[in-house]
C-alpha positions in Angstrom: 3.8 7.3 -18.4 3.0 3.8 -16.4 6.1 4.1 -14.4 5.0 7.3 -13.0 1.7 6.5 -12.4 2.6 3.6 -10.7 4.9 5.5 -8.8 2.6 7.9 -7.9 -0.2 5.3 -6.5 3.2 4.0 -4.4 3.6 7.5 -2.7 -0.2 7.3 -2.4 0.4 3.8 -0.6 3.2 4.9 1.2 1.3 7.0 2.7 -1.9 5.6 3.7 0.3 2.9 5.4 2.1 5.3 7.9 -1.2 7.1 8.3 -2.8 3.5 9.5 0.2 2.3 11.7 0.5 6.1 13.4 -3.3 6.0 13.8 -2.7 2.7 16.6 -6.0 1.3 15.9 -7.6 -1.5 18.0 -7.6 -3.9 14.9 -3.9 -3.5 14.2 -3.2 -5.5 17.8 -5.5 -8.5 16.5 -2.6 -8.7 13.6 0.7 -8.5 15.2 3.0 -9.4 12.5 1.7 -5.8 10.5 3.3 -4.1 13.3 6.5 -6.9 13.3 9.6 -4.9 13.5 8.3 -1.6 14.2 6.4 -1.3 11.5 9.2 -1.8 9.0 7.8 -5.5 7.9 4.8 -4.1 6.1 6.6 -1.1 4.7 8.7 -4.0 3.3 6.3 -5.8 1.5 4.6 -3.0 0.6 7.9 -1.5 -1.4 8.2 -5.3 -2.8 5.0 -4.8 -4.3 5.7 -1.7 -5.4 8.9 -2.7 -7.3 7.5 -5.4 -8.9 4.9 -3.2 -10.1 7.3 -0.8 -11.6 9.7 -3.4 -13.4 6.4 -5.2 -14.7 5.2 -1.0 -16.0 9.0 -1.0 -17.4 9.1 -4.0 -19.7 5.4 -3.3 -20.9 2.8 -5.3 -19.3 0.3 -2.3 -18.7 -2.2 -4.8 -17.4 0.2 -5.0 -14.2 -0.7 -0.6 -13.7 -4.8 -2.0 -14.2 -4.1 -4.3 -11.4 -2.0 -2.0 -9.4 -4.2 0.9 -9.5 -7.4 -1.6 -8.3 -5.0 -2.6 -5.4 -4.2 1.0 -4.8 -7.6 1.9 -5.1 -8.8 -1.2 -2.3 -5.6 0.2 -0.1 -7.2 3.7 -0.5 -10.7 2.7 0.7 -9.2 0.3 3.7 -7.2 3.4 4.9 -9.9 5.3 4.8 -12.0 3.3 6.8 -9.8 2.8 9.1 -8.8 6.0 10.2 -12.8 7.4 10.0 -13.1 4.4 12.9 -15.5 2.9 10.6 -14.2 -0.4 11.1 
């Protein structure tokens, strides 16, 4: 059940990371190595994350889906405010 939660919250961040690059905001030129290679850096290290995640849920440490679900939770919120132009 924690591997597919966790790789649930990875679609989830999947997603809310295409939906900030595509969205061009003003902040993302202040940070130019999230854009570094297209784009494809950050998807990078966002899959790393996401891996490690998954092998931690597969061997047993559920404390690794607690602290993957708060960092899904801060991605979700950071999205959200940027794409509302809140930030």
């Amino acid at each position: 059940m924690a591997i597919i939660l966790t790789f649930l919250l990875g679609i989830g961040n999947f997603a809310v990371h295409k939906a900030v690059l595509e969205s061009h905001h003003p902040m993302l030129a202040q940070m130019p190595w999230f854009e570094l290679l297209g784009g494809r850096f950050s998807f990078a290290l966002e899959f790393m994350l996401l891996l490690g995640a998954l092998m931690l849920a597969a061997s047993g440490h559920s404390a690794w889906l607690w602290a993957y679900l708060a960092y899904s939770a801060l991605n979700g919120v950071a999205g959200w405010l940027i794409l509302s132009r809140r930030v």
